[in-house]
C-alpha positions in Angstrom: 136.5 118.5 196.2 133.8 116.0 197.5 131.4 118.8 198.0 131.8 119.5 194.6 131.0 115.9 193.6 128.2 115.7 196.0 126.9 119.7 194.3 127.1 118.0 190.8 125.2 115.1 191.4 122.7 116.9 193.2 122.5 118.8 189.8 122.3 115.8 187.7 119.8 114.2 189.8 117.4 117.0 189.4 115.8 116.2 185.8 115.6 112.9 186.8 113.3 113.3 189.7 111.7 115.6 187.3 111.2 113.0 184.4 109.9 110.7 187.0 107.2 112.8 188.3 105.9 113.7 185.2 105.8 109.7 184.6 104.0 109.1 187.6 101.0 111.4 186.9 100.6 109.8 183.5 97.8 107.6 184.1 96.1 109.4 187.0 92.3 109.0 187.7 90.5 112.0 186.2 87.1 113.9 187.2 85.2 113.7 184.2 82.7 116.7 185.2 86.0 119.3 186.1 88.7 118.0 184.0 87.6 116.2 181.2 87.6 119.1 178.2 84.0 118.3 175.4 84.9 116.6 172.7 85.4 113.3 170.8 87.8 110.5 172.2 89.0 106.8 171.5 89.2 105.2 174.5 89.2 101.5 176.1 86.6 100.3 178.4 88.2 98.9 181.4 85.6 98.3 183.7 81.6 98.6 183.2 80.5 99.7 187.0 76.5 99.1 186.1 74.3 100.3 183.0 75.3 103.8 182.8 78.3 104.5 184.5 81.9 102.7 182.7 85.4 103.2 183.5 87.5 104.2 180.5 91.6 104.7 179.6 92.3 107.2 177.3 95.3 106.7 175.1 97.3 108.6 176.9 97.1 106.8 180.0 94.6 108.7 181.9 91.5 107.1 183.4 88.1 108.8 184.2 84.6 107.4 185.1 82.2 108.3 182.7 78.3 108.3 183.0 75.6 108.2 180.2 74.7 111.6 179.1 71.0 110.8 178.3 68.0 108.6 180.3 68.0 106.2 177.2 71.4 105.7 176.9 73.0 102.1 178.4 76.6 100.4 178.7 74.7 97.1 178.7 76.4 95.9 175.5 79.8 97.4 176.6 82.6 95.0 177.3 85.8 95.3 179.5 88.6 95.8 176.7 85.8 97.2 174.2 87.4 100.3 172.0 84.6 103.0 171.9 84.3 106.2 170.2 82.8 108.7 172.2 81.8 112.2 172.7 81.5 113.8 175.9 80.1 117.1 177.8 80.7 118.1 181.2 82.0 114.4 181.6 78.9 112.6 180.3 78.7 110.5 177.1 76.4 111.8 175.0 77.1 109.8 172.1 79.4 106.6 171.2 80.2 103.5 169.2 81.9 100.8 169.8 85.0 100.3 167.2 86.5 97.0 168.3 84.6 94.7 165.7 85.7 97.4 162.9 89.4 97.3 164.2 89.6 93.6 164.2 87.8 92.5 161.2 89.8 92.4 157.9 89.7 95.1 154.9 87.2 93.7 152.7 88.8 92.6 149.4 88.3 94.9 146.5 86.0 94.8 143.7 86.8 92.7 140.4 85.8 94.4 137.5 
């Protein structure tokens, strides 16, 4: 009887452990190049390293180092806790615009006729 008991709980235990692995690998530390797919993202700046390298979360938790896509292109008016819109290839930014003024300004009032 208690190796039954001990069998079950084994069994119970199982998708647990499973749930919890899953959980840890939410907010692992991507490579941009390799696994980083091209396309558009929201994301929030949580550390600028220097002018053309930043360190973003995505919204589902993952993190990934990014670095400016083009010679011309800067992070110098990037802010830790900025929201940016960006586009990336190959784990480069080659385009994006920071959103946090636009998400914390109010709607404008509407026009009286």
């Amino acid at each position: 009887m208690r190796l039954v008991a001990i069998i079950i709980a084994w069994a119970l235990a199982l998708p647990v452990a499973a749930a919890a692995s899953q959980t840890a690998t939410a907010g692992r530390l991507l490579n941009a190049a390799t696994q980083l797919p091209d396309t558009t993202y929201q994301v929030v700046v949580n550390q600028v390293q220097d002018a053309t390298h930043i360190l973003v979360k995505f919204q589902n938790g993952d993190q990934a180092v990014l670095t400016a896509g083009r010679p011309t292109m800067t992070f110098t008016t990037v802010h830790p806790g900025d929201t940016l819109m960006l586009s990336t290839e190959k784990g480069t930014v080659l385009v994006f615009k920071d959103v946090t003024a636009a998400q914390m300004a109010p709607p404008a009032p509407a026009a009286s006729p």
